[in-house]
SERO-4910 file (N, C-alpha, C, O; in steps of 0.05 Angstrom, whole numbers):
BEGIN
 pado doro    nc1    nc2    nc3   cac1   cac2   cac3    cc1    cc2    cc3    oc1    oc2    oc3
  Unk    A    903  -1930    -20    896  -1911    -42    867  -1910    -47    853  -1890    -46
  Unk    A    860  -1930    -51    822  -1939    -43    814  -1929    -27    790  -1922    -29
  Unk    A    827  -1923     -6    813  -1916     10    812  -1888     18    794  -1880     32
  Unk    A    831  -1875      9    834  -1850      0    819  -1841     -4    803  -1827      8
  Unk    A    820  -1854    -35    808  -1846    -58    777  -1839    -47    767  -1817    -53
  Unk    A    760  -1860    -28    747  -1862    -16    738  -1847     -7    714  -1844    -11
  Unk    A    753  -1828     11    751  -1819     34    759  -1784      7    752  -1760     10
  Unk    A    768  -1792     -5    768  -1766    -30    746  -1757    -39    742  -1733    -42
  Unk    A    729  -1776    -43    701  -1778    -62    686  -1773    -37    667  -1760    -45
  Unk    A    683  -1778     -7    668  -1766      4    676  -1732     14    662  -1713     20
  Unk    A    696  -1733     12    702  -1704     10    690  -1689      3    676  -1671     11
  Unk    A    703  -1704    -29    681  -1686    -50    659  -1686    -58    650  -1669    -74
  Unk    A    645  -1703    -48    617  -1710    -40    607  -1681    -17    592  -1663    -25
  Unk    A    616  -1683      3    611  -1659     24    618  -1638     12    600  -1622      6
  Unk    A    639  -1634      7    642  -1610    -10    624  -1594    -21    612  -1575    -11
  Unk    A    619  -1608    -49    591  -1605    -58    563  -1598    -48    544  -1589    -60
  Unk    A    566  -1607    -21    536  -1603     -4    545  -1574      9    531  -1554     13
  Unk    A    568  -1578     14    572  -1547     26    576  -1524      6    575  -1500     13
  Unk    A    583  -1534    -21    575  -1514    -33    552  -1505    -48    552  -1484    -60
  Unk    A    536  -1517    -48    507  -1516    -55    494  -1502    -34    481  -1483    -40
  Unk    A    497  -1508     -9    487  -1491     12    491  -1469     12    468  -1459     12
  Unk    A    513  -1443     11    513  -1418      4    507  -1412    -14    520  -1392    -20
  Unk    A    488  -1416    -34    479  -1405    -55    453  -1410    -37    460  -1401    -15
  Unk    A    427  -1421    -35    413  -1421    -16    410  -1395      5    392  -1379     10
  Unk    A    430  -1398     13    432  -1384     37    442  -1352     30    438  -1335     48
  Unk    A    456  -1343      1    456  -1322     -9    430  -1311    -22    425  -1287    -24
  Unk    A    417  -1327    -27    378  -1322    -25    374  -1308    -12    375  -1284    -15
  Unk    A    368  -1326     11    362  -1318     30    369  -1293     51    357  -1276     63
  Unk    A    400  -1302     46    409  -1266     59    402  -1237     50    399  -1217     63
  Unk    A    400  -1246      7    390  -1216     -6    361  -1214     -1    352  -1192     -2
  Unk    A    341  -1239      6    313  -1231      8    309  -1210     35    295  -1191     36
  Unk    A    331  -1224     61    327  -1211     85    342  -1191     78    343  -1179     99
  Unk    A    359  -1176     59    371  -1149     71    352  -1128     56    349  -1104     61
  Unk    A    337  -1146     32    317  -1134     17    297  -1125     32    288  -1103     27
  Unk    A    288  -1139     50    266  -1138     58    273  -1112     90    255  -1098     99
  Unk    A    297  -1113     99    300  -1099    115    308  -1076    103    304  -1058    119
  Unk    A    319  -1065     75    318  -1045     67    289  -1038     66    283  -1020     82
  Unk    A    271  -1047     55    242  -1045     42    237  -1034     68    229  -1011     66
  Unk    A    238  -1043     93    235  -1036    120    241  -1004    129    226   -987    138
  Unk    A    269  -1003    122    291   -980    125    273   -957    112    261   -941    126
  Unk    A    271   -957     88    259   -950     62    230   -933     74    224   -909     76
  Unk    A    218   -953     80    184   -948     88    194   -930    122    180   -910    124
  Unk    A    206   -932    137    218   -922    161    223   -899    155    212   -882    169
  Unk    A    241   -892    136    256   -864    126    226   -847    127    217   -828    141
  Unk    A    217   -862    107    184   -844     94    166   -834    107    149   -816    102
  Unk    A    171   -849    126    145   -845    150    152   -820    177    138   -803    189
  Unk    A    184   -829    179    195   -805    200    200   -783    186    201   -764    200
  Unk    A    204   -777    157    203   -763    134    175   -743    140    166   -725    155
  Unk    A    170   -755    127    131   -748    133    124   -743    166    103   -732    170
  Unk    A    136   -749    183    133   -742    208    146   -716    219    142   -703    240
  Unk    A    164   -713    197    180   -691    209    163   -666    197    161   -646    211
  Unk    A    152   -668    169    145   -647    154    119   -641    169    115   -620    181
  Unk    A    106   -657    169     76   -656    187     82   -632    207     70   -611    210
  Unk    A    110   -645    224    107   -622    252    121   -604    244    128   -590    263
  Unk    A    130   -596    223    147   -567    215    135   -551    207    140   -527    211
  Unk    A     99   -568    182     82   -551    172     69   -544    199     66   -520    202
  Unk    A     62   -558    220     45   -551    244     51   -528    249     35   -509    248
  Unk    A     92   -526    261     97   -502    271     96   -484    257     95   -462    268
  Unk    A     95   -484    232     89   -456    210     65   -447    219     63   -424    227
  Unk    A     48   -461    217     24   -448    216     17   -441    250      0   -425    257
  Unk    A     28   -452    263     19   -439    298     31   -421    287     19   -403    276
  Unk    A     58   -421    287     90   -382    279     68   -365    266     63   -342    275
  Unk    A     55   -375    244     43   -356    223     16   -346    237     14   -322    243
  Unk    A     -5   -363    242    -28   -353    274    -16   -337    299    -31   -322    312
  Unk    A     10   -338    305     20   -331    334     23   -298    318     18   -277    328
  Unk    A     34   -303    290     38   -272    275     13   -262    275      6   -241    285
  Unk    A     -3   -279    260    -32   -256    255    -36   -242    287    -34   -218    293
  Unk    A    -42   -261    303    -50   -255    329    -41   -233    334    -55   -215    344
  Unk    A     -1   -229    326     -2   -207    333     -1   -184    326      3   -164    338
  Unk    A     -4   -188    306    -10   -167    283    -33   -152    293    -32   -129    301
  Unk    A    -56   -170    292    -84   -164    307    -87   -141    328   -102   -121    329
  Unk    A    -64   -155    349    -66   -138    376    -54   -111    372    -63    -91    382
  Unk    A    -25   -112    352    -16    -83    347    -37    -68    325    -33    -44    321
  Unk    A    -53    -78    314    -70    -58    292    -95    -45    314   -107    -23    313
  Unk    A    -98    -69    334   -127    -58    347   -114    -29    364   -132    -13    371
  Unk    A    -84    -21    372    -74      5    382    -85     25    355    -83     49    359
  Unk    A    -96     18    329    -96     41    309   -118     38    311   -132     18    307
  Unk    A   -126     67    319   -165     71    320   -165     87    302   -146    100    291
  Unk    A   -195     88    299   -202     96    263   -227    117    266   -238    115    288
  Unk    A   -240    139    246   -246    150    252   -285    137    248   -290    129    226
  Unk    A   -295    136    257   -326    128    254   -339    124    231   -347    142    216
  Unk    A   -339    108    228   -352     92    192   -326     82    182   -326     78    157
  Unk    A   -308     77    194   -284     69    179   -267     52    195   -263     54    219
  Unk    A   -255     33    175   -233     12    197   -209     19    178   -206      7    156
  Unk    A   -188     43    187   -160     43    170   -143     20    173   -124     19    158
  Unk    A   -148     -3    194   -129    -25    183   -140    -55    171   -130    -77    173
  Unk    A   -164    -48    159   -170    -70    132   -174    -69    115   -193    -81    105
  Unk    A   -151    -48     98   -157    -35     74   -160    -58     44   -145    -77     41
  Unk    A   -181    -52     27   -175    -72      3   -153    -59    -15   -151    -35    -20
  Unk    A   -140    -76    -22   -114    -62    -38   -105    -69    -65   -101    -92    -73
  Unk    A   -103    -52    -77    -91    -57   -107    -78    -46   -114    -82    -23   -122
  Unk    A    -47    -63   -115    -25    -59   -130    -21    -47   -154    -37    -50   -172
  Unk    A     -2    -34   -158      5    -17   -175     27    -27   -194     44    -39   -182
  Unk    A     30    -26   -226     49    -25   -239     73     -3   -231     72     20   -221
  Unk    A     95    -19   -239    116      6   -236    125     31   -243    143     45   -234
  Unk    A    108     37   -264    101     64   -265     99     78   -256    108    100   -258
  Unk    A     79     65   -238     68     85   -221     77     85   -186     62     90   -166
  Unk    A    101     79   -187    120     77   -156    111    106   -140    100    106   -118
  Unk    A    116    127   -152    111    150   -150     80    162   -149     77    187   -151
  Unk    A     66    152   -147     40    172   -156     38    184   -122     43    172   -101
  Unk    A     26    216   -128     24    235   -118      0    244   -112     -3    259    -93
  Unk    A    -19    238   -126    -46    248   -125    -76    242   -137    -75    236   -161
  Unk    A    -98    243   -128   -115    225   -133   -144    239   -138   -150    257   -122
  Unk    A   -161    231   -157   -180    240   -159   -199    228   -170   -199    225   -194
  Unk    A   -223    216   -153   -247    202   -161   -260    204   -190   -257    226   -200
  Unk    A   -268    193   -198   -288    197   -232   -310    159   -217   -310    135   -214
  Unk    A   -331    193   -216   -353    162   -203   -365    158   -230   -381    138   -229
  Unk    A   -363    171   -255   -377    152   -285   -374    130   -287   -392    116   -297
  Unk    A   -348    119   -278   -341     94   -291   -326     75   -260   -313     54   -261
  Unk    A   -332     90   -237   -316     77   -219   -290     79   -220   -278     59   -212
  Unk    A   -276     98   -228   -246     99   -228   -230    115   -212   -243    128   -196
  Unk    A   -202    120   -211   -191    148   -203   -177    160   -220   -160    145   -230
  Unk    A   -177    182   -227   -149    199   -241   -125    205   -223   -124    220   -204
  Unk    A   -111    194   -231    -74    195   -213    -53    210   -222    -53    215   -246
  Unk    A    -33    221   -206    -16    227   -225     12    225   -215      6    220   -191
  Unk    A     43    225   -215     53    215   -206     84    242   -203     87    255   -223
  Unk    A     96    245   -187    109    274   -185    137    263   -198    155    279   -199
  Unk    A    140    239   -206    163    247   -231    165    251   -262    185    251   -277
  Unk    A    130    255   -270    128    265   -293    105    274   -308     86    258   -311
  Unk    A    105    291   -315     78    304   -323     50    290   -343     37    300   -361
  Unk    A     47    261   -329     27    245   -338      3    243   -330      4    247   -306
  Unk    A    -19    238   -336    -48    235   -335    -60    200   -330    -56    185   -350
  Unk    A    -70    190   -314    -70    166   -308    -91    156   -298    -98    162   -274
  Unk    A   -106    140   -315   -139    131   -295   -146     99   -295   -153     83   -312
  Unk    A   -139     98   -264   -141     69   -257   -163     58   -249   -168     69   -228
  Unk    A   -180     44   -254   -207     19   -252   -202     11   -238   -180      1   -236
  Unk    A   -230     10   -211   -227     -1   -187   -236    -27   -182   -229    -44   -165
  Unk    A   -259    -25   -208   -280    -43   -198   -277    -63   -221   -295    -79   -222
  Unk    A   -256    -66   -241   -252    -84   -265   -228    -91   -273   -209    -79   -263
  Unk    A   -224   -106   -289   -197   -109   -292   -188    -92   -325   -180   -104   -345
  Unk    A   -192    -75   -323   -187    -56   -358   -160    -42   -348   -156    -34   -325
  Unk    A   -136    -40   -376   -115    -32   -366   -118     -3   -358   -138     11   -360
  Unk    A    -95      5   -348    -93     30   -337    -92     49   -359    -77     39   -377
  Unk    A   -103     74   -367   -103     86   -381    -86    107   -377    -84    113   -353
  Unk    A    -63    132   -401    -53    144   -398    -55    162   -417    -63    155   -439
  Unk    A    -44    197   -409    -42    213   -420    -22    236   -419    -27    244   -396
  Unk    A     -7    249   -427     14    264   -424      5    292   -427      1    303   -449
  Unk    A      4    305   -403     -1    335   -412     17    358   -399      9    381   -400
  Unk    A     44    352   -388     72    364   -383     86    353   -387     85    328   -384
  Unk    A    115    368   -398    143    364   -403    155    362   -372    177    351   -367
  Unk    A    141    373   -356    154    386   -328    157    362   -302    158    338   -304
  Unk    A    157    374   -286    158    335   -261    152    354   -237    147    378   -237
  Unk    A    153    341   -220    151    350   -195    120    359   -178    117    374   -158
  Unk    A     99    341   -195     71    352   -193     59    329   -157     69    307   -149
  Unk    A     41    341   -146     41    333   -122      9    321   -118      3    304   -101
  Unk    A    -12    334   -139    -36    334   -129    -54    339   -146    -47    352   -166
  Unk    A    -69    335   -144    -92    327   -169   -123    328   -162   -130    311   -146
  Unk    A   -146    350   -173   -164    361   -170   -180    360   -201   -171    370   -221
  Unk    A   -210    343   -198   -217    344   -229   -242    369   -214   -244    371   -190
  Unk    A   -253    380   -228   -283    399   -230   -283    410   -257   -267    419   -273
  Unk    A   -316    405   -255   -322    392   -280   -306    378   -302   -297    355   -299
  Unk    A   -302    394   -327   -282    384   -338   -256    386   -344   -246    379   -365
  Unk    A   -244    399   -322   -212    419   -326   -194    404   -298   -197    408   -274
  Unk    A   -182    393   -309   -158    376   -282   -143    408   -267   -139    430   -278
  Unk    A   -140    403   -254   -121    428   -235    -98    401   -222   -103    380   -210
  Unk    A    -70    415   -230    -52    395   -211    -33    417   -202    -26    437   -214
  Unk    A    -26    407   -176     -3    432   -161     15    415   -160     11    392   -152
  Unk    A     47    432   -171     73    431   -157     82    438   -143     77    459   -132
  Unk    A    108    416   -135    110    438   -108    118    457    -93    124    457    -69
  Unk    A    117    477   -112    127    505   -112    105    530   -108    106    554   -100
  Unk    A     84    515   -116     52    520   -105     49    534   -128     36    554   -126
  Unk    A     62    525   -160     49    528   -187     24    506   -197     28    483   -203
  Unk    A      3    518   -197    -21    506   -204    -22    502   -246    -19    522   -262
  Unk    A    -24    483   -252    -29    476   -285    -54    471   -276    -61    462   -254
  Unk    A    -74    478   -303    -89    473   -316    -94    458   -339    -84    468   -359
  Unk    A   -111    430   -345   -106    425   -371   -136    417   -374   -152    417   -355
  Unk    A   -145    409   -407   -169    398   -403   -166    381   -441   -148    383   -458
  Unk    A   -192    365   -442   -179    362   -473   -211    372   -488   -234    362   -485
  Unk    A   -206    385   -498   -223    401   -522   -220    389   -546   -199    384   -558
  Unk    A   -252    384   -555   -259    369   -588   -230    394   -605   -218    416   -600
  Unk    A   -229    376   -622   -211    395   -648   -195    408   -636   -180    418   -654
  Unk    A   -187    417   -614   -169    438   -604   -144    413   -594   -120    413   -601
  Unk    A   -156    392   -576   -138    369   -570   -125    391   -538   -133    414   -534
  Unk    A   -112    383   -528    -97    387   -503    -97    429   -501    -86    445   -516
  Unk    A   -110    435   -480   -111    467   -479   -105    464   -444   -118    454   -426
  Unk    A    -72    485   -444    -69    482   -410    -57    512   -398    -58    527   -417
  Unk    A    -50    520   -383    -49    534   -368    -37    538   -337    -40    519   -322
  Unk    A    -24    558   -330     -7    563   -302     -7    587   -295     -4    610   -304
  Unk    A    -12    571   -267    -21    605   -251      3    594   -223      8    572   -211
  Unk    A     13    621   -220     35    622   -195     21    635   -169      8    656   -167
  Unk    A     26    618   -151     22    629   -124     56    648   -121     79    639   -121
  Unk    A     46    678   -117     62    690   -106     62    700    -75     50    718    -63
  Unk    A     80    680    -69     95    676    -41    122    684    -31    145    676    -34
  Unk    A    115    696    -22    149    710    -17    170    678      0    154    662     11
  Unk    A    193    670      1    207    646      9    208    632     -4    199    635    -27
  Unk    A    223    605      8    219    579      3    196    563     15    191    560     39
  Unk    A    185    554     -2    151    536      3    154    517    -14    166    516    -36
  Unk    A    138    493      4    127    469     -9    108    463     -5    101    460     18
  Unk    A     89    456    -26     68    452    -24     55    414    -36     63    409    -59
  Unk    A     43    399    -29     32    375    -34     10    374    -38      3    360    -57
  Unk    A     -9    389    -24    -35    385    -30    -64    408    -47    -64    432    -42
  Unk    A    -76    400    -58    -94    405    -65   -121    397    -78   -124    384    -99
  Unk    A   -144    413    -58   -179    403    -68   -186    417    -63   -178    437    -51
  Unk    A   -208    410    -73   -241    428    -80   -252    441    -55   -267    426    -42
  Unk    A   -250    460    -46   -276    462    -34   -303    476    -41   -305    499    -50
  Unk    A   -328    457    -36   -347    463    -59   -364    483    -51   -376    495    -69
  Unk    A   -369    492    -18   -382    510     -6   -369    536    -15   -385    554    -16
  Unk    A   -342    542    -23   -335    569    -24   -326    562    -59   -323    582    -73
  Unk    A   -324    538    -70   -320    537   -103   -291    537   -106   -281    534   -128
  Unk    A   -272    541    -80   -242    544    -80   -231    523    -77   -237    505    -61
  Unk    A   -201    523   -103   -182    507    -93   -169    506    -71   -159    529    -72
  Unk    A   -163    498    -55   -144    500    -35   -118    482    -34   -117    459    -40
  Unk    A    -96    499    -25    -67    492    -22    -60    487     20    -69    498     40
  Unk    A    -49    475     17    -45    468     42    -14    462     42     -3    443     32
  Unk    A      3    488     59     31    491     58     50    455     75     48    445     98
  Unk    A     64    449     55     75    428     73    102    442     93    106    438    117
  Unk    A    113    453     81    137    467     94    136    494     73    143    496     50
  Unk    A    126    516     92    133    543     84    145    557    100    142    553    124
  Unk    A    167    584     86    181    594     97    171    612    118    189    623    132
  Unk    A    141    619    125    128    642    132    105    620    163     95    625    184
  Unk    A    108    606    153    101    591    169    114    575    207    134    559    204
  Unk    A    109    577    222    128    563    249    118    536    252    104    521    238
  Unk    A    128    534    276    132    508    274    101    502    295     96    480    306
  Unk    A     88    520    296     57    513    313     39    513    288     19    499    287
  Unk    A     45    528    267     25    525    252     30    530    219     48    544    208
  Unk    A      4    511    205      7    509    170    -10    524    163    -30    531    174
  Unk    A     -1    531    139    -23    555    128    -35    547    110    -19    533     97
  Unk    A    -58    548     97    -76    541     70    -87    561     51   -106    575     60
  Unk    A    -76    566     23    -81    583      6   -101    572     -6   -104    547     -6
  Unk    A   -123    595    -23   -134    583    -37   -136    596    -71   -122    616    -76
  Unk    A   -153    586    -92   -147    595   -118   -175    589   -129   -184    568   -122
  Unk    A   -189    604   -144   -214    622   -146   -212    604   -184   -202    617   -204
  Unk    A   -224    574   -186   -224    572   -212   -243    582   -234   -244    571   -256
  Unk    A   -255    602   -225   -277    624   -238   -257    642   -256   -252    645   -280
  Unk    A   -247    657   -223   -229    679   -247   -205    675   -243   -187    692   -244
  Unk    A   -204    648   -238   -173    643   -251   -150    657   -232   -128    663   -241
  Unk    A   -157    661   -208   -130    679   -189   -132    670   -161   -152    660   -149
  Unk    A   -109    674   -153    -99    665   -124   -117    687   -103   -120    710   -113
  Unk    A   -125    684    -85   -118    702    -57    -98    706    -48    -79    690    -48
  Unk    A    -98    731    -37    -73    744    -30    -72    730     -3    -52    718      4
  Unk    A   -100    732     15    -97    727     37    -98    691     55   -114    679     40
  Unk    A    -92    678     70    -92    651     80   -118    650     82   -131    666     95
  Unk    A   -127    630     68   -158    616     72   -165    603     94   -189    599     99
  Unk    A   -143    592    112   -142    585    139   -111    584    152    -91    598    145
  Unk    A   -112    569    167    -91    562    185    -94    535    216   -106    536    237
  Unk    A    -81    517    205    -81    493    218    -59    501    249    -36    510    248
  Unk    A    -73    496    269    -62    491    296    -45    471    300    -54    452    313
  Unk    A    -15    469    291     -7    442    298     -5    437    325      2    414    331
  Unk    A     -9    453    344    -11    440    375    -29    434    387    -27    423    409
  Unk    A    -49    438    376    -68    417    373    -67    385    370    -75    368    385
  Unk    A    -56    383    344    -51    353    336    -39    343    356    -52    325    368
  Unk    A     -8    353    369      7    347    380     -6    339    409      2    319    419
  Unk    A    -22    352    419    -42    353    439    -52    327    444    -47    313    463
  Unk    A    -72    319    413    -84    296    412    -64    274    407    -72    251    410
  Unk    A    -43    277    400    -22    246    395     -3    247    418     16    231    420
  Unk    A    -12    269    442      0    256    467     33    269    466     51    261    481
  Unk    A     37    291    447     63    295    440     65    328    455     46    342    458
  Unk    A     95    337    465    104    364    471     97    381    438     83    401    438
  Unk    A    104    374    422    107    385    401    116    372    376    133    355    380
  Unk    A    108    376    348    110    363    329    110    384    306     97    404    312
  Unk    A    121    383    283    124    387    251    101    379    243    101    355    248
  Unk    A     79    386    232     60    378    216     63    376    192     51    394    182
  Unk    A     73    364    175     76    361    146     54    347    121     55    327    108
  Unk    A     44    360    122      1    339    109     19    336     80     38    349     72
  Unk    A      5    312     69     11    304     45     -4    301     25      0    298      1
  Unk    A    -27    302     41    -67    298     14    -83    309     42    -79    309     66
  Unk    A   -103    318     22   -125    329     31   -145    328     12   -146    333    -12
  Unk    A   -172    316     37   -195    324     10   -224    322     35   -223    311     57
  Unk    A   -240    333     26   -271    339     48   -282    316     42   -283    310     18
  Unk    A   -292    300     57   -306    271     52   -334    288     49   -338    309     62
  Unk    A   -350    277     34   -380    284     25   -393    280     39   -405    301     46
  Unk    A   -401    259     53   -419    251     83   -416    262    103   -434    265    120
  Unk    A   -388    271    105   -396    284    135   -381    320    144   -377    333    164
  Unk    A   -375    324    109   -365    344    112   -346    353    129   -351    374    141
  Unk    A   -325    341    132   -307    339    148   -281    341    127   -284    334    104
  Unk    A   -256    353    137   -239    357    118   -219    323    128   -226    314    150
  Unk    A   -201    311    114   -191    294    113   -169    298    106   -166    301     82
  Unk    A   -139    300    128   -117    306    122    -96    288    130    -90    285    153
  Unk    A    -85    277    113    -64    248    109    -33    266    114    -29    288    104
  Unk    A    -17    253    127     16    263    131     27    240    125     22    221    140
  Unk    A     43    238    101     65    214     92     87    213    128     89    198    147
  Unk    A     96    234    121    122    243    148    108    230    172    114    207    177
  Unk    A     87    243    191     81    241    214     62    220    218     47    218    238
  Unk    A     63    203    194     48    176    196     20    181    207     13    162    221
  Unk    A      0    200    207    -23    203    216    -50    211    200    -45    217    176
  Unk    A    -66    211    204    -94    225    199   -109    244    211   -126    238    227
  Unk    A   -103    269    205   -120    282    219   -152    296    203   -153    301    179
  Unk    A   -170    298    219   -193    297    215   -205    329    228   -202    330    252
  Unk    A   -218    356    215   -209    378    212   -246    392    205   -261    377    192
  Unk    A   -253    414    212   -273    420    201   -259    439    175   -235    442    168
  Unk    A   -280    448    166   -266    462    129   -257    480    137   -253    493    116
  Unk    A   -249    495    158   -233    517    171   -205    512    177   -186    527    177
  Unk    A   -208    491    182   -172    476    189   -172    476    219   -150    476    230
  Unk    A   -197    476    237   -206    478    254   -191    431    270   -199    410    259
  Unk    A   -180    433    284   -169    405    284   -189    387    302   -187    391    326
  Unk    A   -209    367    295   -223    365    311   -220    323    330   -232    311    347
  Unk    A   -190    316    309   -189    292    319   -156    281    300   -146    289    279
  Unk    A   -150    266    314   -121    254    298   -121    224    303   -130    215    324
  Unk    A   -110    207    284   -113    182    277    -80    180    273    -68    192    254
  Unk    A    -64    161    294    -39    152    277    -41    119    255    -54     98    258
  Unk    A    -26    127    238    -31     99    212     -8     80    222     15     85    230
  Unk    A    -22     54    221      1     31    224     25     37    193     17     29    171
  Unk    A     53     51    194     70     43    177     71     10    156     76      9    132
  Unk    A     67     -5    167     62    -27    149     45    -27    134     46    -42    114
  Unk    A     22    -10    138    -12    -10    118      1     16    101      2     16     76
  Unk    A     10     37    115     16     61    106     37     77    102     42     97    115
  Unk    A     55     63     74     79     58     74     97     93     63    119    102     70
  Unk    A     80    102     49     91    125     43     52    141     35     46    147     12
  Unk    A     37    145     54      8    147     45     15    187     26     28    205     37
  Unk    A      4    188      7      7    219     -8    -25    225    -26    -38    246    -24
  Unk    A    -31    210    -37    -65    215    -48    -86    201    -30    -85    180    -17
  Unk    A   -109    220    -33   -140    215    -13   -159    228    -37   -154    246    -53
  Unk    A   -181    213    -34   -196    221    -44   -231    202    -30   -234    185    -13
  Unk    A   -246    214    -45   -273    198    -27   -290    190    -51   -285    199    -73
  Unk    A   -308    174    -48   -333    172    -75   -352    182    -68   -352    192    -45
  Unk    A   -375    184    -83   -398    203    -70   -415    193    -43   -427    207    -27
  Unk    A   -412    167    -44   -422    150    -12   -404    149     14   -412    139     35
  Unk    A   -377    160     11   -361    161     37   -340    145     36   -324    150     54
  Unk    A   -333    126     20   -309    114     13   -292    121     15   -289    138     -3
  Unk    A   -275    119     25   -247    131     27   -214    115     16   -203     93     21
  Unk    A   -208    135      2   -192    119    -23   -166    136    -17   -166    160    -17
  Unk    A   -142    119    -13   -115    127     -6    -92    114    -27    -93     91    -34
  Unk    A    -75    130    -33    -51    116    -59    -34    119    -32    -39    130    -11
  Unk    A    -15    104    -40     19     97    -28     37     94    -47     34     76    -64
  Unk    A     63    114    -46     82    108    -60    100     85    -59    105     76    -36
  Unk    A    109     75    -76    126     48    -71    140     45    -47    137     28    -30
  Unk    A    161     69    -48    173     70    -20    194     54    -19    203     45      2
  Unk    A    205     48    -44    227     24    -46    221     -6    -30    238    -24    -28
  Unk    A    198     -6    -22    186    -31    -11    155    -43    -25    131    -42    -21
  Unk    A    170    -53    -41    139    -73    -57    127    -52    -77    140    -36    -90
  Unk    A    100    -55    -78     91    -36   -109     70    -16    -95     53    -17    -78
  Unk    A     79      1   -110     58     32   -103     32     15   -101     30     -7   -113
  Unk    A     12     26    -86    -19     11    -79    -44     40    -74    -40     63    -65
  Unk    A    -66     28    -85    -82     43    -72   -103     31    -56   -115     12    -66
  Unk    A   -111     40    -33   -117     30    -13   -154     34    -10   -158     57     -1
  Unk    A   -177     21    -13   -206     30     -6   -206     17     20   -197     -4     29
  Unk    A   -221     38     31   -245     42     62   -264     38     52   -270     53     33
  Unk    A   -285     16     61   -318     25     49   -320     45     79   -304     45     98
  Unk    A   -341     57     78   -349     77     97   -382     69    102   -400     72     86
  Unk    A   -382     57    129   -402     41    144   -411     61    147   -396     76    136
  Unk    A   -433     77    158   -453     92    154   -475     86    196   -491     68    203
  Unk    A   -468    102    205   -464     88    247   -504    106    248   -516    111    268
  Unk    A   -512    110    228   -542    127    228   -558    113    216   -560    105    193
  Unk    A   -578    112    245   -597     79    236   -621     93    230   -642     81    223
***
C-alpha cells in the first residue's frame, strides 16, 4: 500500500509536471499562431497593395492606349486655317438650356445671347466669368431656331421662316414684331445672320419644298425697311460639298451660319451631316470640314468675336449637358 501509495504520489507528482507543461506550451502556440497571423496579415497587405498597384498601372496604360487613340482618330478631322475644331474649350450648360438653337456674340461684356427652340426666351451667357446666366422672356411661342443682335433690336427666326423682332425700350419696356417670309410649300428654316456688306438678314433654307436635292437656297430680309425679298439672295451647290467629302451625293441640311470677321468667309455648321462647310458670302462652296460626333454632338449655333474666335453651342442631345464650344483663331500672317 506504501508503496503504492508511493508510486501514487509520484504519479501525481508527474502528473503535475505534465500538466504545468501545456500551459507553457499554450503560450507558446498562441504567440506562434499570433505571430504567423501578424505574418498572414502583413502578406494579405502587401499582395493587396500589389494587386491595386498593377490594376491602377493597367488603367492608366487602357486610359493612354485611349487618349492615343483618340488622338489618331481626331488627327482624320482637319480644320480650317487658324483653327483646331478638335480642342475645343467647353462650357457646360444648365438644363435649361438642353435645347439652345442660336447664338449671338455681345463683345461689351464678353458674352453670348442664346436662345433655345422650345421657348420663347432671351439668354446671355458669360464666357469669361463666372456671373449667372441671365434671362428674359420675349415670346409666348417655341419653335425659334436662330438668333441675330444689330445694333439694338434681336431678330430671331422660326422655323417656318417667321422672323420676330424684339428690343427693350426705356418706359415702353419690351416692343416686338413679325414679319413672314412668303413662300409658297413646306419649308424649314434654322438659320440666320447679318450680312454687313449688303446690311441683310439672311435665311438659309434647311429643307424647302422648292428646293432639290443639288441645291439650298438663301433668302434675305432688309432690316431698314422692314421686308423680305422676293428674290433668292443666293444658292448653295450641294454637289459641290458632296464633291469635297468624297461622296456620289448628299442632303445638305446647314443648321448655323454666320461670316467670320477676319477672313470674311461665310461659316456654315450642319447638325445632320456632321460637317463644316466654309463658303464665300455668295454661297459660293469653297471647302468642307467633317466634325468628330463626340466633340459635335448635336452642333446648331456659330457665332465669331471681333478677333476670329469661333464659338459653337450643342444641344444636349440626350447625352450629357448642352455646351458651348470656343476656337481661339491663330492668325497663319506674320
Amino acid at each position: 500500500m506504501n508503496t503504492d501509495g508511493k508510486h501514487l504520489n509520484f504519479c501525481t507528482s508527474h502528473n503535475t509536471f505534465i500538466l504545468a507543461a501545456p500551459s507553457g506550451l499554450n503560450s507558446l502556440l498562441k504567440f506562434m499562431v499570433l505571430k504567423n497571423f501578424s505574418v498572414f496579415i502583413l502578406a494579405s497587405i502587401l499582395f493587396a497593395f500589389t494587386e491595386c498597384s498593377q490594376s491602377q498601372q493597367k488603367k492608366e496604360e487602357d486610359k493612354n492606349k485611349d487618349k492615343d487613340k483618340e488622338t489618331a482618330q481626331s488627327a482624320n478631322y482637319t480644320s480650317p486655317q487658324g483653327y483646331n475644331l478638335n480642342t475645343p474649350l467647353k462650357i457646360d450648360l444648365r438644363t435649361e438650356l438642353d435645347e439652345i438653337s442660336g447664338l449671338s456674340y455681345y463683345a461689351k461684356d464678353t458674352s453670348v445671347f442664346a436662345i433655345t427652340d422650345d421657348n420663347g426666351s432671351l439668354y446671355k451667357i458669360h464666357l469669361t466669368n463666372s456671373f449667372p446666366i441671365e434671362k428674359w422672356k420675349f415670346s409666348k411661342g417655341h419653335d425659334f431656331e436662330d438668333l441675330v443682335l444689330v445694333d439694338s433690336t434681336f431678330y430671331v427666326v422660326a422655323s417656318k421662316g417667321i422672323i420676330t423682332t424684339f428690343k427693350f425700350v426705356p418706359a415702353q419696356g419690351l416692343v416686338t414684331d413679325t414679319f413672314n417670309l412668303d413662300l409658297a410649300g413646306k419649308n424649314e428654316f434654322e438659320i440666320l445672320y447679318h450680312d454687313n456688306a449688303s446690311n441683310k438678314l439672311v435665311m438659309i433654307c434647311k429643307d424647302c419644298e422648292a428646293d432639290n436635292k443639288k441645291a439650298v437656297t438663301a433668302y434675305s430680309f432688309d432690316p431698314v425697311n422692314r421686308t423680305f425679298s422676293n428674290n433668292p439672295f443666293y444658292t448653295i451647290d450641294a454637289t459641290e460639298i458632296a464633291d469635297k467629302l468624297g461622296m456620289d451625293k448628299v442632303k445638305f441640311k446647314p443648321s448655323g451660319a454666320c461670316i467670320n470677321p477676319v477672313t470674311n468667309e461665310l461659316f456654315i455648321i450642319s447638325s445632320v451631316n456632321k460637317a463644316l462647310v466654309v463658303a464665300d458670302t455668295s454661297g459660293k462652296v469653297k471647302s468642307v470640314y467633317q466634325l468628330d460626333p463626340k466633340i459635335y454632338k448635336q452642333p446648331e449655333g456659330i457665332t465669331f468675336t471681333p478677333s476670329g474666335d469661333l464659338i459653337i453651342s450643342n444641344e444636349a442631345a440626350d447625352v450629357g449637358a448642352a455646351n458651348v464650344l470656343i476656337f481661339k483663331y491663330k492668325s497663319t500672317v506674320k
